[in-house]
C-alpha positions as CSV (number, residue, x, y, z in Angstrom):
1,X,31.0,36.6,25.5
2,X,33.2,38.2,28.4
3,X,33.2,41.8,27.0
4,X,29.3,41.5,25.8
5,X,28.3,41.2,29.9
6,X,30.6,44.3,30.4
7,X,29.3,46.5,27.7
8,X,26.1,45.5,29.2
9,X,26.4,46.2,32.6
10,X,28.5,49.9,31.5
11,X,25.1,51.1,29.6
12,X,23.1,49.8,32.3
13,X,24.4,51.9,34.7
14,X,24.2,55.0,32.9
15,X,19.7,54.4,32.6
16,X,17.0,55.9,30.8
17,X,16.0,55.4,27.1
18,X,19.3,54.2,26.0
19,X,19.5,51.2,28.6
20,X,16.0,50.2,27.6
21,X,16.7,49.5,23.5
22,X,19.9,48.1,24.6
23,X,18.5,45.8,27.1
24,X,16.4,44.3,24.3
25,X,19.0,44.4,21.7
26,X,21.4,42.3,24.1
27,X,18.1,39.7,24.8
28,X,17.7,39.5,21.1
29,X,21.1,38.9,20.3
30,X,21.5,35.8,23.0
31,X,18.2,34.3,21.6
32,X,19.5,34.5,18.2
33,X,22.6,32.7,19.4
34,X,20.9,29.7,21.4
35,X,18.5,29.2,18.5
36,X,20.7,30.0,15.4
37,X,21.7,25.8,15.3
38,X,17.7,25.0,14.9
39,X,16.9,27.7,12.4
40,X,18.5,25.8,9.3
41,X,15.7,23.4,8.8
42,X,13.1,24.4,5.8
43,X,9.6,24.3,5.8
44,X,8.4,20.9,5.2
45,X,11.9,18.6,5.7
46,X,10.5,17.0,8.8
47,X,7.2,15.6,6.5
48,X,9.9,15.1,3.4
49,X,12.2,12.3,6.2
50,X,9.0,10.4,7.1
51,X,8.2,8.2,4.2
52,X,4.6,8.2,3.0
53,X,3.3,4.6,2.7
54,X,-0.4,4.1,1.6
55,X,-1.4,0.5,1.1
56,X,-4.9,0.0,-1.6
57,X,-6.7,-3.0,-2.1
58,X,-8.9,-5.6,-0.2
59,X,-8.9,-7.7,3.1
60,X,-5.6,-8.9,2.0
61,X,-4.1,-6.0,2.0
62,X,-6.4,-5.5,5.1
63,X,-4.9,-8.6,7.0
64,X,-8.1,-10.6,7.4
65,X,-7.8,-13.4,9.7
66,X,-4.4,-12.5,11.6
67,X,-4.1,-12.2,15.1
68,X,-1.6,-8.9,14.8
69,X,-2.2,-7.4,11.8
70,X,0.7,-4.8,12.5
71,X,3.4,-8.0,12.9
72,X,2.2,-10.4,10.8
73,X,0.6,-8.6,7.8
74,X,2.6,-8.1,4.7
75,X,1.7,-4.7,5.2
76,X,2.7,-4.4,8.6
77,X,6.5,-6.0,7.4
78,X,6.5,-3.6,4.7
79,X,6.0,-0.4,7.1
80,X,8.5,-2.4,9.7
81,X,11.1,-2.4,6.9
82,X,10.3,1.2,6.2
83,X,11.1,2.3,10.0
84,X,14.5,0.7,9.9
85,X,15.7,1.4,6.5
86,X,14.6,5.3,6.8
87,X,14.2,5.9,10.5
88,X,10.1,6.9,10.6
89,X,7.0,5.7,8.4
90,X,3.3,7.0,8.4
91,X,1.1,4.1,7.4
92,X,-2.6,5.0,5.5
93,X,-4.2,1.1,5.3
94,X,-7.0,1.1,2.9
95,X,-7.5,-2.6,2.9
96,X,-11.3,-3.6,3.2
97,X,-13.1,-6.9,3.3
98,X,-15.0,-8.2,0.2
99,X,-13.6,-5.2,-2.0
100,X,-13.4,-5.0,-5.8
101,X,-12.0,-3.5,-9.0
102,X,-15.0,-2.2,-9.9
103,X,-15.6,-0.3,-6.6
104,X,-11.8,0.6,-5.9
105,X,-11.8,2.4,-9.5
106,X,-15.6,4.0,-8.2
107,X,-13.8,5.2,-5.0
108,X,-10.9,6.8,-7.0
109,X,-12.8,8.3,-10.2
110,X,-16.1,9.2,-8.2
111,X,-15.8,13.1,-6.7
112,X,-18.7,12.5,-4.7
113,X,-17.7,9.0,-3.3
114,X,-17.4,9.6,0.6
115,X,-14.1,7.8,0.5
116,X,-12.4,9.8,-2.7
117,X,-11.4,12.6,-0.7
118,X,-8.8,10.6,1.8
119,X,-7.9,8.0,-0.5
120,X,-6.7,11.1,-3.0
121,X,-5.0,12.9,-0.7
122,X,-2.8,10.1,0.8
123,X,-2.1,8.9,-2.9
124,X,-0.7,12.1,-3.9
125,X,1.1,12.6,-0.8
126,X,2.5,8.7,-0.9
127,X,5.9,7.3,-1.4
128,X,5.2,3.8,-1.9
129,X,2.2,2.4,-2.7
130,X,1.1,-1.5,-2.8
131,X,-1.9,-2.9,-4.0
132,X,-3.9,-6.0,-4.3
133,X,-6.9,-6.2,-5.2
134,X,-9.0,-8.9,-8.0
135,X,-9.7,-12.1,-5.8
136,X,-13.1,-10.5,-5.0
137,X,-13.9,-10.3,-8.4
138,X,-14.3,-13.4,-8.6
139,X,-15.2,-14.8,-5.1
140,X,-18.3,-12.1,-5.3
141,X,-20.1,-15.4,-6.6
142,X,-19.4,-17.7,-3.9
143,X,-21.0,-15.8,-1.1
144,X,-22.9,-17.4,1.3
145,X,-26.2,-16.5,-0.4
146,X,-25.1,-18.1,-3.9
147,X,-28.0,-19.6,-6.0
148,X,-26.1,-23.0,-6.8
149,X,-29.0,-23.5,-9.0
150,X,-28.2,-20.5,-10.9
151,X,-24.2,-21.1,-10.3
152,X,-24.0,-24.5,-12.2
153,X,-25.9,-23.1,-15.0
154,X,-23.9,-19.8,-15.5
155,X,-20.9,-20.0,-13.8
156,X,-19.0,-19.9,-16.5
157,X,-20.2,-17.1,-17.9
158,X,-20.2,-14.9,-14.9
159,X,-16.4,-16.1,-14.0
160,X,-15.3,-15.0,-17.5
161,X,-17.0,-11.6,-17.5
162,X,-15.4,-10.9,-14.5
163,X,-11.9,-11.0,-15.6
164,X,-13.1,-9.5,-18.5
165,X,-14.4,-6.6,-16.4
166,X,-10.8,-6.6,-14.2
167,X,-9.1,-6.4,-17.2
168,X,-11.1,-3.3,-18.2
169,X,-11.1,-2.0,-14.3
170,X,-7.0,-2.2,-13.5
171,X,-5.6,0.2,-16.2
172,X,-8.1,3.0,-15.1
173,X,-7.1,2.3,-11.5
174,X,-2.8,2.1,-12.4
175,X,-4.0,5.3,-14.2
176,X,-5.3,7.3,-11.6
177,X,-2.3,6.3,-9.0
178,X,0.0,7.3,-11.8
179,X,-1.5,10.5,-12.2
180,X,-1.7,11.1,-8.6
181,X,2.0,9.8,-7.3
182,X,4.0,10.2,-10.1
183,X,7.1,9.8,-8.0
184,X,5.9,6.9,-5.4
185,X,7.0,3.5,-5.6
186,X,4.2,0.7,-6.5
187,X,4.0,-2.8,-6.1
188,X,0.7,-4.5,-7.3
189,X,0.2,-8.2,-6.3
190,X,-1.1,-10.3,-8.8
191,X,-4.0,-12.8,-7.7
192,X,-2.7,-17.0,-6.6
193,X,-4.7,-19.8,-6.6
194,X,-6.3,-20.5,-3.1
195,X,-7.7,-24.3,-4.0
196,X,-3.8,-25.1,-4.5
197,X,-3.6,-25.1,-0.8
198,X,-7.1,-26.7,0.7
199,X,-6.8,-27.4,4.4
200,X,-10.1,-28.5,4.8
201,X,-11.0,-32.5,4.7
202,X,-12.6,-33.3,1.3
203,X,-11.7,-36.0,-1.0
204,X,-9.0,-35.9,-3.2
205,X,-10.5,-35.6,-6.2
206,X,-12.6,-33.0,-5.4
207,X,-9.6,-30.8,-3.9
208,X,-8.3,-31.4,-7.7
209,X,-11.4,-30.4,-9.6
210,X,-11.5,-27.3,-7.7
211,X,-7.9,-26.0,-8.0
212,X,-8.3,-27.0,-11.7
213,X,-11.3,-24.9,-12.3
214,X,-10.3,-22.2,-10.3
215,X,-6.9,-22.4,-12.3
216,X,-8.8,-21.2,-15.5
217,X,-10.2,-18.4,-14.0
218,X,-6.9,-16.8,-11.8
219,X,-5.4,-17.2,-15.8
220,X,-7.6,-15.3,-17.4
221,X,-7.8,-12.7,-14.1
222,X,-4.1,-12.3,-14.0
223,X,-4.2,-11.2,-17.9
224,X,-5.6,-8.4,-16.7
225,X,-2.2,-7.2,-15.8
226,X,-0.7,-7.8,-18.9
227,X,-2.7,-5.8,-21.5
228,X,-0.7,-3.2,-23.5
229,X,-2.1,-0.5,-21.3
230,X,-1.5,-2.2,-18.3
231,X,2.4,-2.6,-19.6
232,X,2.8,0.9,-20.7
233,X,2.5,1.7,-16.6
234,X,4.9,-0.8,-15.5
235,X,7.4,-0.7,-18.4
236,X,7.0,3.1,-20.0
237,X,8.7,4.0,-23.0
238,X,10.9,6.9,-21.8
239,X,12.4,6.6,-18.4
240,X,14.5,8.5,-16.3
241,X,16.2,8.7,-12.9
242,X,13.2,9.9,-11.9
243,X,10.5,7.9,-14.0
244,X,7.5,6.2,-12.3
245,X,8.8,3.0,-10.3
246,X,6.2,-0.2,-10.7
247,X,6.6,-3.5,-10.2
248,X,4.4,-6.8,-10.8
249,X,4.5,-8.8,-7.7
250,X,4.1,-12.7,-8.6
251,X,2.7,-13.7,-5.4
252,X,1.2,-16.6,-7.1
253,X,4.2,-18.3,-8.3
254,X,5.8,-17.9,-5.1
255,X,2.7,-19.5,-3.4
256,X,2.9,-22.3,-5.8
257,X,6.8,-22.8,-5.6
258,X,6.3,-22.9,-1.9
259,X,6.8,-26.1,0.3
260,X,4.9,-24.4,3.4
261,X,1.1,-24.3,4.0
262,X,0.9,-20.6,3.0
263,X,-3.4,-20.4,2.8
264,X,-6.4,-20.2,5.3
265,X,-7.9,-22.1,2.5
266,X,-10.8,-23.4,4.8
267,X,-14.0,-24.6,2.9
268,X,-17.2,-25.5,4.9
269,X,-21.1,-25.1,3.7
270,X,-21.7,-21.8,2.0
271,X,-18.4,-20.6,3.4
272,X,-14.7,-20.1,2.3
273,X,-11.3,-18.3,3.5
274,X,-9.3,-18.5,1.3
275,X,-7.2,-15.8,2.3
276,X,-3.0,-15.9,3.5
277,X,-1.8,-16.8,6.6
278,X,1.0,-15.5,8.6
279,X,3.6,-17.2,6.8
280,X,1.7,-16.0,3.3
281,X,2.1,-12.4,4.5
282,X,5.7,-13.4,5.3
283,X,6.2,-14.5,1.8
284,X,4.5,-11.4,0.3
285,X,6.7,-8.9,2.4
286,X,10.0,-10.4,1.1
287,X,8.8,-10.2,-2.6
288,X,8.7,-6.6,-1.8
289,X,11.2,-5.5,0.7
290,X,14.0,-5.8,-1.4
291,X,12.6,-4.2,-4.4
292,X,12.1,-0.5,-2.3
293,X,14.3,2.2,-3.4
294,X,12.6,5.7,-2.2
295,X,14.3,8.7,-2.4
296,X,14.2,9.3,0.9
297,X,16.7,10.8,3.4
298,X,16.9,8.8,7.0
């Protein structure tokens, strides 16, 4: 750099036009040289090293009824996990109370659904994607304003049209996230049985006639993921290094293989939660964890 300050200082002794284009030549050159390490970087690599994470599906997914959401959700552990494993994460949470098949596909397939817009763009933009949503399908019935009346004479009928319906409502919503992320990383949760897990003080027998009947019903919802369409997502015909990467997550077999109270399963007048607790999340997040593999750089 010695004989650069001396050619310098030569021409700027001699003045006029000559010094001026070298003056800026010289500046030109010594920015060029400080910023020539930065300049490598290509358009978009910062966005490309932060993974994508967008998380669909209902107040589970939502962390209803935990005190830190961020800590103790499975969703929060997921993005956690994310952070270490590839150094920086950018969480979209779409989790929302009360939720349903129905209106997640509405949200997705409808244009003019206020939400479409946002929930599109961060599934196309998404690395991994987890979902779980169903319970509501079937818990839309045991609201707080429930005609028991009504209940005990069609209950029945309206629990097995729901699963019916889910069954019809999950392949059009695997669809659309197909579609939309072909390269992202999903893991759908499939729906456990609450009543295996009741914390609140009825008898005994009642506790069993509950989980029974409610047995039934998480059966026939949980076929819903295991229709021919639904498989031809999960499991295609033709895959590659870079095919679509799905997984099933049996977070009802884990719950029910479990020796630790994993439910808020409180039941008063009119009134249920039967959603995870902290330990639940806990259980959910290590179902999942192991089972990333993003092509991602850290």
């Amino acid at each position: 750099m010695g004989h650069l300050w001396r050619d310098y200082y030569k021409i700027m002794s001699c003045g006029g036009f000559a010094m001026k284009i070298v003056r800026v030549f010289f500046i030109v050159v010594l920015v060029f040289v400080v910023l020539m390490p930065y300049t490598t970087a290509k358009p978009g690599d910062y966005e490309y090293k932060i993974v994508q994470y967008v998380a669909l599906g209902d107040s589970i997914a939502g962390g209803y009824g935990l005190e830190d959401v961020q800590k103790e959700s499975y969703v929060g552990r997921v993005a956690a996990a994310l952070e270490d494993r590839y150094g920086a994460v950018r969480l979209k949470n779409f989790g929302e109370n009360g939720l349903r098949s129905d209106e997640l596909l509405e949200i997705l397939e409808d244009e003019g659904n206020e939400q479409h817009d946002s929930y599109m763009e961060a599934i196309q933009k998404a690395d991994l994607i987890t979902l779980s949503i169903g319970s509501n399908d079937l818990l839309q019935y045991l609201s707080r304003d429930v005609d028991l009346q009504n209940f005990k004479k069609n209950g029945d009928r309206l629990f097995t049209e729901a699963c019916q319906k889910f069954s019809q409502n999950i392949p059009g919503i695997l669809d659309i996230i197909s579609q939309n992320a072909p390269h992202a990383q999903l893991f759908v949760n499939n729906i456990y049985n609450p009543c295996s897990d009741i914390s609140f003080g009825i008898s005994e027998e009642m506790a069993e006639n509950l989980e029974q009947m409610a047995e039934q019903y998480i059966q026939k919802l949980n076929k819903g993921f295991e229709t021919k369409r639904v498989q031809s997502v999960f499991n295609p015909k033709k895959k590659s290094k870079k095919s679509r990467k799905y997984a099933l997550v049996d977070v009802k077999g884990a719950f029910e293989n479990s020796d630790e109270k994993l439910i808020n399963m409180m039941i008063s007048w009119r009134s249920i939660d039967p959603h995870p607790n902290r330990e639940g999340h806990r259980v959910i997040a290590e179902l999942i964890i192991p089972q990333i593999d993003l092509d991602k750089e850290k």
